[in-house]
LOROGU-170620 format. One record per residue (C-alpha): x, y, z; residue number from 1. Coordinates in nm, 2 decimals. Layout:
<doro u="X" v="Y" w="Z" nr="NUM"/>
...
//
This chain:
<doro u="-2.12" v="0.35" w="-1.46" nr="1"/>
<doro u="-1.85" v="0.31" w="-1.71" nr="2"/>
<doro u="-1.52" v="0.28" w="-1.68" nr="3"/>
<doro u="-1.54" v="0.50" w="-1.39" nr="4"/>
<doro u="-1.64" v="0.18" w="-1.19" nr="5"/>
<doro u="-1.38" v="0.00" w="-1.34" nr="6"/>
<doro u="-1.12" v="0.24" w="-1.27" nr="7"/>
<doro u="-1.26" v="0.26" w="-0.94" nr="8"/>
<doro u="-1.16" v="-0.06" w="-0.86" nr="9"/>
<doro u="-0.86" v="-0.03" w="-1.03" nr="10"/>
<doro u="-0.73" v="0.27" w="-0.82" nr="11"/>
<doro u="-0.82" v="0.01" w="-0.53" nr="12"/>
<doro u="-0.48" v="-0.10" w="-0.60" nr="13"/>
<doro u="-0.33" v="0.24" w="-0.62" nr="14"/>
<doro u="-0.42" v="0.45" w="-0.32" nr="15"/>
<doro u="-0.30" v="0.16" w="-0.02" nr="16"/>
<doro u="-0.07" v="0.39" w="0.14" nr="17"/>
<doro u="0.13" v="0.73" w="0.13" nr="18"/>
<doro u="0.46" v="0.60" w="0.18" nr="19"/>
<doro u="0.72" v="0.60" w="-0.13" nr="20"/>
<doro u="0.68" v="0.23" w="-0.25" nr="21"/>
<doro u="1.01" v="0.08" w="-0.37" nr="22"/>
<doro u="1.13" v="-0.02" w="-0.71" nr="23"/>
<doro u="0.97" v="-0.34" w="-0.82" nr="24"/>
<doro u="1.22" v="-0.59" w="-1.02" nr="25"/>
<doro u="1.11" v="-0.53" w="-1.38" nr="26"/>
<doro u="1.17" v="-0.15" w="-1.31" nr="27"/>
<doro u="1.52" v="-0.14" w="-1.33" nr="28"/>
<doro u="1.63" v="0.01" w="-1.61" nr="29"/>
<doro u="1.93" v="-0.09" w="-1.76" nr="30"/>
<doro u="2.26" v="0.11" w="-1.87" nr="31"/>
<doro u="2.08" v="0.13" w="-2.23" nr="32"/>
<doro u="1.77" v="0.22" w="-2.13" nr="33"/>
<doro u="1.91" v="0.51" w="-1.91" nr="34"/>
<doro u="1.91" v="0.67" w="-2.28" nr="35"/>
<doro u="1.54" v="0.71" w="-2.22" nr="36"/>
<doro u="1.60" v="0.97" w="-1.89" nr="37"/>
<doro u="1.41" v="1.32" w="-1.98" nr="38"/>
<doro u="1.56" v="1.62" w="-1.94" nr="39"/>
<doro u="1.44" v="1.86" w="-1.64" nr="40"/>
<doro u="1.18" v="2.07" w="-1.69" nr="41"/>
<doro u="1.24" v="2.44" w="-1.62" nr="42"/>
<doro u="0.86" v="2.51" w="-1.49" nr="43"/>
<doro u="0.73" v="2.89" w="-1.44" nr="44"/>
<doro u="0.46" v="2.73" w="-1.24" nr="45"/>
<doro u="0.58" v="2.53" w="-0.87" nr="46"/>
<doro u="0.55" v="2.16" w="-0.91" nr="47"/>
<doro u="0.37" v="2.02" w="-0.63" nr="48"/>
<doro u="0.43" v="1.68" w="-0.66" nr="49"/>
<doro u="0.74" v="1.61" w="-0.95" nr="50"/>
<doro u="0.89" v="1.68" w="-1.28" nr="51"/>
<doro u="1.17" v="1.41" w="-1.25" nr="52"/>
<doro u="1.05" v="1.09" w="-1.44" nr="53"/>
<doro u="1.23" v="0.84" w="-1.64" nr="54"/>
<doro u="1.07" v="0.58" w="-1.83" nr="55"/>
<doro u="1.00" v="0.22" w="-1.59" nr="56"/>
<doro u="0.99" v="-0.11" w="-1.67" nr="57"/>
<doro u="0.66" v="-0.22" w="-1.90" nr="58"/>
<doro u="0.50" v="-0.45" w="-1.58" nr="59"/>
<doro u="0.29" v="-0.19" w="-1.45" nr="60"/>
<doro u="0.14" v="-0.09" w="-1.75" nr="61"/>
<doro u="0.09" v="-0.41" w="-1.89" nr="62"/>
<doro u="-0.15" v="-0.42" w="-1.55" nr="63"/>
<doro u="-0.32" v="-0.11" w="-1.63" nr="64"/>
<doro u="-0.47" v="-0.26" w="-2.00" nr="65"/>
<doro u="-0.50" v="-0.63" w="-1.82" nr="66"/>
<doro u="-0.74" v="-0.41" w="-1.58" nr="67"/>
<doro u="-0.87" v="-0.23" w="-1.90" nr="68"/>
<doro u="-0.95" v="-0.58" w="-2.15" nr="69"/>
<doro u="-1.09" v="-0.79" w="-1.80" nr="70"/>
<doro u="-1.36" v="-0.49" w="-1.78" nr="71"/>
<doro u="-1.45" v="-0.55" w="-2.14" nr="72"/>
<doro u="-1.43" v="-0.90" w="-2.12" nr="73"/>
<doro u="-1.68" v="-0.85" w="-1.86" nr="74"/>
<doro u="-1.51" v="-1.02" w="-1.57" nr="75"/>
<doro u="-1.32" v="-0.77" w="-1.35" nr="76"/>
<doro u="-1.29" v="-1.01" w="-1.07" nr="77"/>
<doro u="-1.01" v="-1.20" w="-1.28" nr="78"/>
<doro u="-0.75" v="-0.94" w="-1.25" nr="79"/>
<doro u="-0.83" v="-0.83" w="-0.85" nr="80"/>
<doro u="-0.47" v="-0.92" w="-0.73" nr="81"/>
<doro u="-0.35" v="-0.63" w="-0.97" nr="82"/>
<doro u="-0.52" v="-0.44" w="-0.71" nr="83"/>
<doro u="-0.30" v="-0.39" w="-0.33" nr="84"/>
<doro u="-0.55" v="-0.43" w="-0.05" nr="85"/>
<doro u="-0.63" v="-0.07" w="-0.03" nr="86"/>
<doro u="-0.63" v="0.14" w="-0.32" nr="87"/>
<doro u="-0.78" v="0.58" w="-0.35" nr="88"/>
<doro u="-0.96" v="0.64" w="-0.65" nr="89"/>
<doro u="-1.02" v="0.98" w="-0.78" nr="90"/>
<doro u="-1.32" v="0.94" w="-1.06" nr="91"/>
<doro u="-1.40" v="1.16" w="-1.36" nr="92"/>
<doro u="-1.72" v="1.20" w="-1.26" nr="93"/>
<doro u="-1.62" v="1.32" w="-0.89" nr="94"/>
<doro u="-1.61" v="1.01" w="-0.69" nr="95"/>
<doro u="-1.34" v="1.00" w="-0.46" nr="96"/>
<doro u="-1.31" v="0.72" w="-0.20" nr="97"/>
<doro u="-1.06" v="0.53" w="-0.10" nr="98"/>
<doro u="-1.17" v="0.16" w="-0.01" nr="99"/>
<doro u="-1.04" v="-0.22" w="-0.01" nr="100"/>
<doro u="-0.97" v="-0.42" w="-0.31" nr="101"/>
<doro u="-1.30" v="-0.63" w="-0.26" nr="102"/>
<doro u="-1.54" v="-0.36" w="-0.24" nr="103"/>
<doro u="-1.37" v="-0.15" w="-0.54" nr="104"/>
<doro u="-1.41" v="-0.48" w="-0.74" nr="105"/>
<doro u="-1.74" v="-0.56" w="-0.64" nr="106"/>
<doro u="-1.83" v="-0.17" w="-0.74" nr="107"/>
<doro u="-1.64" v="-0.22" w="-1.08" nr="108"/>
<doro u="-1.81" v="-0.56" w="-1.16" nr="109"/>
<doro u="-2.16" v="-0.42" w="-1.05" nr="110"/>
<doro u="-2.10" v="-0.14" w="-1.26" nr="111"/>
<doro u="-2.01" v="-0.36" w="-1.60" nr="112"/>
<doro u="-2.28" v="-0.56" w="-1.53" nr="113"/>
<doro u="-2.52" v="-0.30" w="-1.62" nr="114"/>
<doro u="-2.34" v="-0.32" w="-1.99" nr="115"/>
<doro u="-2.40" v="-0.54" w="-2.24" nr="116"/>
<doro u="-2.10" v="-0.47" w="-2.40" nr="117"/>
<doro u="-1.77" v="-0.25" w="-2.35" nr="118"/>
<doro u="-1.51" v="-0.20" w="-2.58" nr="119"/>
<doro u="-1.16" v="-0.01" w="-2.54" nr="120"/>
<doro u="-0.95" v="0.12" w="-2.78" nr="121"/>
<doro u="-0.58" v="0.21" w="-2.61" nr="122"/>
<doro u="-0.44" v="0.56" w="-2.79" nr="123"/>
<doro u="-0.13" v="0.54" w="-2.55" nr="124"/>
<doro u="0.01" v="0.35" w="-2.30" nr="125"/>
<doro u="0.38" v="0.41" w="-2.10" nr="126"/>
<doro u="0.52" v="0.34" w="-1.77" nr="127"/>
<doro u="0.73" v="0.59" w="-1.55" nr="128"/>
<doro u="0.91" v="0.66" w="-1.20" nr="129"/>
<doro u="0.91" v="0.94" w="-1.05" nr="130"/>
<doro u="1.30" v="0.94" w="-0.92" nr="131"/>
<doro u="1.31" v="1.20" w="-0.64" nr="132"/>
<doro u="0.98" v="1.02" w="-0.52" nr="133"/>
<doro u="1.09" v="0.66" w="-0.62" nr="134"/>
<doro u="0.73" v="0.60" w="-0.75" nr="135"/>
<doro u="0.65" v="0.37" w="-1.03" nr="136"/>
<doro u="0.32" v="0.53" w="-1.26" nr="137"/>
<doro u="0.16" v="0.41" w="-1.54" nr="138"/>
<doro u="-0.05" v="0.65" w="-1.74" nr="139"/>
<doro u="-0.30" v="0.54" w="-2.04" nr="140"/>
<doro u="-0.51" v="0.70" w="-2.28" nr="141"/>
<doro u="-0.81" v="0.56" w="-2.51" nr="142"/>
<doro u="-1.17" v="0.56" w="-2.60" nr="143"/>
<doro u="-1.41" v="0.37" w="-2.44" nr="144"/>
<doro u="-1.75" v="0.25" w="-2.59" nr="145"/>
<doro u="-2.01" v="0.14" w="-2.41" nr="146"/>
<doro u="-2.34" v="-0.07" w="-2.49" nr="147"/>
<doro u="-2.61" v="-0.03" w="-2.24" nr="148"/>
<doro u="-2.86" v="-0.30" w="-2.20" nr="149"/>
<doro u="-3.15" v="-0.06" w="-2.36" nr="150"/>
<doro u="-2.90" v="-0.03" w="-2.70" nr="151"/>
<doro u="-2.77" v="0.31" w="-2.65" nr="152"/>
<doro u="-2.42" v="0.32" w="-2.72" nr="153"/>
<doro u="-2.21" v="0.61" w="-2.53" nr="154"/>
<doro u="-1.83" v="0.67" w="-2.60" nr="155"/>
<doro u="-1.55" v="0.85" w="-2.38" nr="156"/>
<doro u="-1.21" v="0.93" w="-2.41" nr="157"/>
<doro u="-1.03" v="0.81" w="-2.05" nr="158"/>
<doro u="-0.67" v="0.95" w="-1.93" nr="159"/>
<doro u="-0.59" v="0.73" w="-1.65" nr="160"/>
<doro u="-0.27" v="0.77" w="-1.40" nr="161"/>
<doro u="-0.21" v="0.47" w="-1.23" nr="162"/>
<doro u="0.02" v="0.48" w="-0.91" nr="163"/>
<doro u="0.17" v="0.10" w="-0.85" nr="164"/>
<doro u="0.30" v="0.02" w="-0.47" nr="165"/>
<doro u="0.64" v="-0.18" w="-0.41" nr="166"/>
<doro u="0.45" v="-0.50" w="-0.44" nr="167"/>
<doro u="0.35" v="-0.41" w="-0.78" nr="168"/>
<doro u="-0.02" v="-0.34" w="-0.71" nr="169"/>
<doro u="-0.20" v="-0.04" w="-0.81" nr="170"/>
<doro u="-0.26" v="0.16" w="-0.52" nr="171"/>
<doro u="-0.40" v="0.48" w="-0.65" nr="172"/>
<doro u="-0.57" v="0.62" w="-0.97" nr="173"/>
<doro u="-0.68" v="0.93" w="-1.11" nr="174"/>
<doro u="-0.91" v="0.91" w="-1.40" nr="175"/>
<doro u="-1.02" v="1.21" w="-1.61" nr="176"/>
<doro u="-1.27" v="1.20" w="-1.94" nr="177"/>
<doro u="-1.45" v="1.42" w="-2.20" nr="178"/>
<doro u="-1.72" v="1.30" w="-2.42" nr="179"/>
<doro u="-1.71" v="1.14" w="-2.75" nr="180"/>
<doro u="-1.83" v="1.39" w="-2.98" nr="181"/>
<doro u="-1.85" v="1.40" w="-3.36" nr="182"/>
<doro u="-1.65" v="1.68" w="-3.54" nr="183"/>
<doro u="-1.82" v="2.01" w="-3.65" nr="184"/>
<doro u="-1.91" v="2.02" w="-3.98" nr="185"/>
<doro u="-1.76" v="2.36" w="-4.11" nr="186"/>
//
């Protein structure tokens, strides 16, 4: 179990409740920063949930790759309290539950421990609220390579959405993937 695990027991800081968390402290954006508001998107589609985000404050996503290097390092335990007590997490490969931090971790640890050796590489990283929801999101993208204690080596690209609660903890995640595949020689 990859970083599915992982992510498992980093959504067990994101899904710890429905209600609208508030702004953490290193969200506020300053009068500069407001600069960095996006301009409304005129959809054809309905938006279920929001297209109204500015950019946050870099705390949450700073936890998001502290979540991502603690799995490679191995020790996932290390970084639990970047998880709220109760988090949902919605796997690539299906897996939804929504549990407590402990048992997410645990999962996640149990998981890596199966690996000799995982290694991330981050494509993108950002941090945004949602401002008619006042939710703070951190979204990240990379490659993930894993060595499994046999020697094969397997490799995924990961799009992670991160919810965060007003504590700062990750409360809910959403993790998609697609295999690692070489190009096609033409």
């Amino acid at each position: 179990m990859k970083k599915p695990l992982i992510m498992a027991a980093m959504a067990l800081f994101a899904a710890c409740g429905s209600n609208a968390p508030a702004p953490s402290p290193d969200s506020t954006m300053t009068k500069k920063d407001s600069s960095m508001a996006m301009s409304p998107i005129q959809s054809p589609y309905p938006v279920m949930y929001s297209s109204s985000f500015e950019m946050d404050g870099p705390k949450n996503a700073e936890s998001v790759l502290a979540l991502w290097k603690a799995y490679d390092n191995g020790n996932v335990v290390a970084v639990k309290d970047l998880i709220a007590d109760t988090i949902e997490v919605h796997l690539a490969d299906g897996l939804v539950m929504r549990a407590g931090r402990d048992t997410i971790v645990g999962m996640i640890q149990s998981a890596r421990n199966t690996l000799t050796a995982a290694v991330d590489e981050v494509d993108a990283v950002m941090a945004v609220k949602s401002k008619d929801k006042d939710e703070h999101w951190a979204l990240i993208w990379g490659m993930e390579k894993d060595t499994h204690k046999d020697g094969k080596v397997d490799s995924v690209y990961l799009q992670e959405t991160w919810r965060f609660n007003k504590d700062g903890k990750a409360d809910l995640l959403y993790q998609f993937n697609a295999k690692s595949m070489p190009a096609k020689k033409k």
